[in-house]
Legacy VTK file of the C-alpha trace (Angstrom):
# vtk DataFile Version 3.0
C-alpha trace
ASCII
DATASET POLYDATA
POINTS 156 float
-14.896 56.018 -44.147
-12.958 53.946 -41.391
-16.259 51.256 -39.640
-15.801 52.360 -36.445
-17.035 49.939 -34.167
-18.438 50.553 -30.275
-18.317 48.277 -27.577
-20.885 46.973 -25.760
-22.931 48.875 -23.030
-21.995 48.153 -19.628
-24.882 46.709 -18.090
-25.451 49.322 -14.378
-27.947 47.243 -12.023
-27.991 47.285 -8.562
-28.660 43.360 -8.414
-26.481 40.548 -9.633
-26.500 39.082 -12.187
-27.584 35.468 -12.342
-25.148 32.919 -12.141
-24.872 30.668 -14.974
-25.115 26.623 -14.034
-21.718 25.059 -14.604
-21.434 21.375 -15.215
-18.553 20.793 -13.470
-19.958 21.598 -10.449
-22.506 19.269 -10.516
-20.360 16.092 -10.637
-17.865 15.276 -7.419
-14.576 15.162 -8.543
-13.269 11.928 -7.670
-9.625 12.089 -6.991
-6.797 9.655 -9.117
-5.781 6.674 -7.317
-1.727 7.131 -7.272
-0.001 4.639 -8.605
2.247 4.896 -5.687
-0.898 3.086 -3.807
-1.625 0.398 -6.315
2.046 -0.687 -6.379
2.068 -0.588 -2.247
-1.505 -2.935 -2.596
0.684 -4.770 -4.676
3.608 -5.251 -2.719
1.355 -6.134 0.636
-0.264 -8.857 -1.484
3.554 -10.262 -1.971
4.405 -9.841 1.274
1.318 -11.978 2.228
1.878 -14.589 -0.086
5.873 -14.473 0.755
4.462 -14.963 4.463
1.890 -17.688 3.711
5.017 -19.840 1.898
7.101 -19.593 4.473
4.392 -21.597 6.745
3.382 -23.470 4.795
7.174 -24.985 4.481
7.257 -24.523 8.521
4.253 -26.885 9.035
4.501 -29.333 5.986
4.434 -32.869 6.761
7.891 -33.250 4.860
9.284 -30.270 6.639
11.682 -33.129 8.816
10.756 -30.690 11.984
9.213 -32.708 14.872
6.322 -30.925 15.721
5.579 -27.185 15.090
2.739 -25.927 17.659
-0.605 -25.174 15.842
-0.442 -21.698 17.106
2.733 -20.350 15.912
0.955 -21.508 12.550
-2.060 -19.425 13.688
0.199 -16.941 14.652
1.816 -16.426 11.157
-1.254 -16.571 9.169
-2.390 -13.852 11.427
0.855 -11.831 10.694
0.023 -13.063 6.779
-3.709 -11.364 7.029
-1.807 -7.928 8.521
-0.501 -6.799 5.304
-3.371 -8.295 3.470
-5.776 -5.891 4.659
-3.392 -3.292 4.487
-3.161 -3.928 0.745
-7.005 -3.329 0.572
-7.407 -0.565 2.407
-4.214 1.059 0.602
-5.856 0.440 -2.519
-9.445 1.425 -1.426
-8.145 4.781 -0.193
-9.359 3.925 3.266
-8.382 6.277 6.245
-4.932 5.397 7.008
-4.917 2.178 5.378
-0.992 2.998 4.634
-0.892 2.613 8.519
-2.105 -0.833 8.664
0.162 -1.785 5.670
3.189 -0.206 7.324
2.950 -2.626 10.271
1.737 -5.528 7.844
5.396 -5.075 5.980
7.953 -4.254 9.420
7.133 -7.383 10.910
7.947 -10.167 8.174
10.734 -7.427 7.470
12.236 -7.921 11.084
11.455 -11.350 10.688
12.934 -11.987 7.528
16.383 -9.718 8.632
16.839 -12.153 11.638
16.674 -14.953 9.963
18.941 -14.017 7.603
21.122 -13.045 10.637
20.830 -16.426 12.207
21.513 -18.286 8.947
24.327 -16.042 7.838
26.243 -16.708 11.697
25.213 -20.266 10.882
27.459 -20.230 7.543
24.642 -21.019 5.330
25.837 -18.069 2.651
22.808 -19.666 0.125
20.102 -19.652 2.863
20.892 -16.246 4.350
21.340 -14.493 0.372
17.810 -15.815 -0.194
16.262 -14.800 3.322
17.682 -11.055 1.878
16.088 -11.572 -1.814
12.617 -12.337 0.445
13.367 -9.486 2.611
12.920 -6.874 -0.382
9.502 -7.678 -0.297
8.522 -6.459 3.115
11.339 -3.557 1.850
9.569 -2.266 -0.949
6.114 -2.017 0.607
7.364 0.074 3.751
8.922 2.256 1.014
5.937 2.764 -0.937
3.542 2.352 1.980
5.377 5.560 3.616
5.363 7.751 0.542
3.218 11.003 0.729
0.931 10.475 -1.887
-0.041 7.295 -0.404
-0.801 8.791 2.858
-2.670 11.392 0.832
-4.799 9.142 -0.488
-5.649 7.339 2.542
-6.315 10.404 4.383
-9.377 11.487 2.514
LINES 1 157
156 0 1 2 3 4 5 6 7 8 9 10 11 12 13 14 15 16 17 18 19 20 21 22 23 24 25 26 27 28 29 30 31 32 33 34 35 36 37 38 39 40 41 42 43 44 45 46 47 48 49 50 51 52 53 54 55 56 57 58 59 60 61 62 63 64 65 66 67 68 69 70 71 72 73 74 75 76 77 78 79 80 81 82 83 84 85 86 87 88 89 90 91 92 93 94 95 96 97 98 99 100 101 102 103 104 105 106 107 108 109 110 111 112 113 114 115 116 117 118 119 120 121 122 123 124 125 126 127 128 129 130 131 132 133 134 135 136 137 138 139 140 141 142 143 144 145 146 147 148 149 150 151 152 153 154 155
């Protein structure tokens, strides 16, 4: 004889049934930081440091210049600090940190681009291929700083 085998009874109550605890409800899902973000933290912290250089040979002692003003020195750390913070808040995921680290990068970019302008009407052809090579700094951060998962993650 064939074991013929019957499925279960359907269970006919007018209440619900209890819903089972799931454990992935009780933890918050914490969202992956996109590497996209670290790499535009990354490339603020460059531009910073690329920013912080270049005043650093602007006010040096040995710099042959007569006197530079203390507060176009002030004024270039400031712009130095702009990406900085950017950087952080880019890689903290802080509400529209990309923002701040967008402006942080076009400034030493514009910067960088006319000095590479004045030095290439100048004839310096060494001076103005290395104010380009710094320029990709400020480059590459607007690039990654504008990309959608990085505004995604800032936007939480």
């Amino acid at each position: 004889m064939a074991n013929r085998s019957r499925p279960a009874p359907v269970r006919r109550s007018p209440r619900a049934a209890r819903p089972t605890p799931a454990r992935a409800s009780r933890v918050p899902l914490v969202p992956e930081r996109p590497v996209a973000a670290v790499c535009a933290a990354v490339f603020g912290v460059l531009v910073a440091a690329e920013v912080l250089y270049l005043t650093w040979l602007l006010v040096a002692p040995d710099a042959d210049l007569v006197a530079v003003p203390r507060w176009l020195a002030a004024v270039l750390v400031a712009v130095a600090l702009l990406p900085l913070a950017g950087a952080v808040l880019t890689f903290a995921g802080r509400g529209r940190g990309w923002l701040v680290l967008l402006a942080g990068c076009t400034v030493p970019l514009l910067g960088l681009l006319a000095v590479a302008v004045l030095f290439g009407s100048l004839g310096a052809g060494s001076a103005t291929w290395w104010a380009l090579l710094l320029a990709l700094g400020p480059l590459g951060g607007l690039v990654l700083a504008a990309q959608r998962t990085v505004r995604d993650w800032t936007a939480r």
